[in-house]
C-alpha positions, -999 to 999 in steps of 0.1 A, spaced: -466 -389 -462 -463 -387 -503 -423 -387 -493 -426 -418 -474 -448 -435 -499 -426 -425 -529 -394 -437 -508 -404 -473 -500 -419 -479 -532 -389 -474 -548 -369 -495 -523 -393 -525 -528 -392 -523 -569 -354 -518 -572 -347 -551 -550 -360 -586 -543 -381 -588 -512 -367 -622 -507 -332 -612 -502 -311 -615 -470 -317 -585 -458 -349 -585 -451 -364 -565 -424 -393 -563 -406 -405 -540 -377 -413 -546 -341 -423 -513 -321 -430 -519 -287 -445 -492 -265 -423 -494 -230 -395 -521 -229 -391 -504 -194 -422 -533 -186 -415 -566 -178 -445 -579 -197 -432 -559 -234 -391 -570 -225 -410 -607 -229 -427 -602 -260 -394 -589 -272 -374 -613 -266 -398 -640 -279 -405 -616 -310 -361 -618 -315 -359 -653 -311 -386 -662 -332 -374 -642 -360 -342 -658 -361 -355 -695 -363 -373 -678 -396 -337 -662 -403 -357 -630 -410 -336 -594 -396 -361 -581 -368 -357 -543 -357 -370 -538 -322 -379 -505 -318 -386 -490 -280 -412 -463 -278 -401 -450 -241 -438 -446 -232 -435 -419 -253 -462 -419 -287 -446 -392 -307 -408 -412 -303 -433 -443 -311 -442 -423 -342 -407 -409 -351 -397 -445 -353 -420 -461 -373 -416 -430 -398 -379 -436 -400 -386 -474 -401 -402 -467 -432 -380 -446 -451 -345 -471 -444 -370 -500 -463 -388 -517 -437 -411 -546 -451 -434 -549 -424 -445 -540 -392 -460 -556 -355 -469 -528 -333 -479 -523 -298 -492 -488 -297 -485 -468 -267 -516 -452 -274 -546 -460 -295 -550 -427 -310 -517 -409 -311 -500 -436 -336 -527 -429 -361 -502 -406 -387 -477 -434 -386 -501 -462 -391 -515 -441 -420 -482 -438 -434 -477 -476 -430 -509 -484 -452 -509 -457 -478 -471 -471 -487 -489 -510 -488 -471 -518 -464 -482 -547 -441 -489 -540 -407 -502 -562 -373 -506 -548 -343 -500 -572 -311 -514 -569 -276 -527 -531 -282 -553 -521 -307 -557 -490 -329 -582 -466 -339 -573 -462 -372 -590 -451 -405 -585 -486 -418 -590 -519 -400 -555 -534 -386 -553 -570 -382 -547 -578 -344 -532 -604 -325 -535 -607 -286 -561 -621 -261 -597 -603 -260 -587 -581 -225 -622 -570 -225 -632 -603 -218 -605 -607 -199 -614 -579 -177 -649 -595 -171 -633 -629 -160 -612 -614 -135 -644 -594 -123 -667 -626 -124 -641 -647 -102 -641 -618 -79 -680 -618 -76 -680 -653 -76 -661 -650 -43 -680 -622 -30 -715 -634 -35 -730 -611 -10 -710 -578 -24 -676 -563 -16 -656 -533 -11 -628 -531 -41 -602 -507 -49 -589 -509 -83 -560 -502 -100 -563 -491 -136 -532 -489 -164 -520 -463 -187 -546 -438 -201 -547 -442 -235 -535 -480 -240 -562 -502 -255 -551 -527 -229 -567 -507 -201 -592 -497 -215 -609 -527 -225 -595 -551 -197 -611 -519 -168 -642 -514 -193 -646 -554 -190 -642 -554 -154 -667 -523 -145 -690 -540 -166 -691 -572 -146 -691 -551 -112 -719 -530 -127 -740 -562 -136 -738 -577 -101 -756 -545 -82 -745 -518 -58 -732 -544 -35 -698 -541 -52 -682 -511 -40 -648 -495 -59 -636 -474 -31 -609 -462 -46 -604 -458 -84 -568 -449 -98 -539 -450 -124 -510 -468 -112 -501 -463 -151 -490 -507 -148 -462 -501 -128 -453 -517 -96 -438 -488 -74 -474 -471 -84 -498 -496 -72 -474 -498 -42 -477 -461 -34 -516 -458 -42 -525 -491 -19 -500 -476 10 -518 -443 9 -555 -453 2 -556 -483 31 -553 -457 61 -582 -437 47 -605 -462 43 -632 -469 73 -631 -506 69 -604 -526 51 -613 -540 16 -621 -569 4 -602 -571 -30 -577 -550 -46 -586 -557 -84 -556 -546 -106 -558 -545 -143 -517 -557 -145 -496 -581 -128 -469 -554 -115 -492 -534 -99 -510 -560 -80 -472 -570 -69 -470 -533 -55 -501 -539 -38 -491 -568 -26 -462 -552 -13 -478 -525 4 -500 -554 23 -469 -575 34 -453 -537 46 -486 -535 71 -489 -565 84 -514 -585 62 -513 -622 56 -518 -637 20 -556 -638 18 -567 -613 37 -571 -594 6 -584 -606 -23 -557 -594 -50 -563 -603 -83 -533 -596 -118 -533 -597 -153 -505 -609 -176 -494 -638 -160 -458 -632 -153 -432 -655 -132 -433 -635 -101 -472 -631 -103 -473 -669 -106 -452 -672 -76 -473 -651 -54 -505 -672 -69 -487 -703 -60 -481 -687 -23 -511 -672 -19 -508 -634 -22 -525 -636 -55 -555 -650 -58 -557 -650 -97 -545 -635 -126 -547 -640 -164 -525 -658 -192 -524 -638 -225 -501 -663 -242 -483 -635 -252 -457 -662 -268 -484 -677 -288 -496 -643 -301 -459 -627 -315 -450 -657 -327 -483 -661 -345 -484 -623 -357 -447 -626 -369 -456 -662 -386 -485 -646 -405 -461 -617 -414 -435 -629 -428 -460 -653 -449 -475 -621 -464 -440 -604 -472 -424 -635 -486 -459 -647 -505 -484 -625 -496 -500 -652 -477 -535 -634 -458 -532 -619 -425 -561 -633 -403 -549 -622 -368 -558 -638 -339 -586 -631 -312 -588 -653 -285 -599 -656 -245 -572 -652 -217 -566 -681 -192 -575 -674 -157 -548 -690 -135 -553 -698 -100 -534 -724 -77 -553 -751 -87 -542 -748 -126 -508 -733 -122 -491 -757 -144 -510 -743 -177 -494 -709 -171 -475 -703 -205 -446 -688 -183 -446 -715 -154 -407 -726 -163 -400 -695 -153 -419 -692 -119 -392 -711 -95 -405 -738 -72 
């Protein structure tokens, strides 16, 4: 770490951090996910209406390549960094590196457990989690059977958006069932595959299927479509918002899902960033509730341009 310290120090003091070349850090954890490849490309074109040089780097689900990155990031002079951690632990020897070098450093979407407290931009998914899980009670007044569909192990995300939603379950009684309870690790082919096989072993069908991402609940809803069900037969709920998840609210299959304004939050990480590079201007972050969107506010979705007719 004393290396890495010692190296951007010296890059910083022998050059103006207002010069052209500039750069500043965006490390995304999986740009293999819809939901990351649009927080980069609003993170890219955002830095270039602040003509600022943004390196995207792409962790590959992968934390140590996470970590590998951001160490090299550091040594070839970068200014400042956004992360998305793939994991809220495993990032913790690059994010030290980050802050003993002063360094400024955001993280966006996903949280870490650090030694020090990292400013954070991104809605509050635990309270997202016990939205979603309070419009599914508040259909289900008299109880339901649910199976859910949890995100990667490890990823703040899921873990606050699945500890909000067993929260709300837990609050309303016994009379909400999960049935079945796995890791579809957010990606579509996964929640395809668990609903497929889970369904035919179940002694009544479900009421809900309650995933904690949008592309699993389009697997899900995949799986339904493949035997036979009709939109609304089963409640299937999202999270993220995403064009084709607003689509299948709009047609039914979904019956809700929630808008992060993820474009709101990188280009209000990256505005605060750059402020503290160029001025060093205070990073406040930003901490703020999701949108539930159902058909009858569709037109507030943040993405809705790109949801087709």
């Amino acid at each position: 770490m004393n290396k890495l310290i010692f190296a951007v120090m010296t890059l910083i003091t022998s050059g103006s951090v207002l010069s052209a070349n500039e750069q500043l850090v965006f490390s995304s954890p999986n740009l293999a996910m819809p939901f990351e490849v649009h927080i980069q490309r609003t993170a890219v074109k955002a830095a270039q209406q602040m003509g600022i040089n943004l390196q995207v780097l792409d962790g590959q689900g992968s934390s140590p390549k996470q970590v590998a990155d951001l160490e090299n990031a550091i040594t070839r002079g970068a200014l400042g960094f956004i992360v998305s951690p793939n994991d809220v632990n495993a990032v913790a020897t690059a994010v030290e590196d980050i802050q003993g070098a002063k360094l400024p450093l955001v993280t966006l979407d996903r949280s870490i457990n650090g030694k020090e407290t990292v400013p954070h931009f991104g809605a509050n998914n635990y309270n997202g989690g016990k939205e979603i899980a309070n419009f599914v009670k508040a259909h289900y007044p008299a109880g339901a059977d649910i199976i859910l569909l949890t995100g990667q192990p490890g990823s703040s995300s899921n873990i606050e958006r699945t500890q909000g939603i067993r929260d709300s379950l837990k609050a309303g009684g016994d009379k909400y069932r999960i049935v079945a309870d796995q890791t579809g690790n957010w990606m579509r082919s996964e929640g395809m595959r668990i609903v497929e096989s889970v369904l035919p072993s179940l002694a009544k069908r479900p009421q809900v299927i309650l995933s904690a991402n949008d592309d699993m609940a389009l697997g899900a809803i995949e799986a339904l479509q493949g035997q036979g069900f009709k939109p609304g037969e089963v409640l299937v709920t999202g999270f993220d918002a995403v064009p084709e998840a607003l689509s299948r609210v709009r047609d039914g299959w979904m019956a809700v899902t929630a808008d992060q304004r993820p474009g709101y939050a990188v280009q209000t990480a990256l505005s605060q960033l750059v402020a503290n590079v160029r001025s060093k201007a205070a990073i406040t972050g930003a901490d703020y509730p999701p949108l539930l969107i159902t058909q009858q506010n569709l037109q507030q979705a943040e993405r809705i341009g790109e949801a087709g007719q």
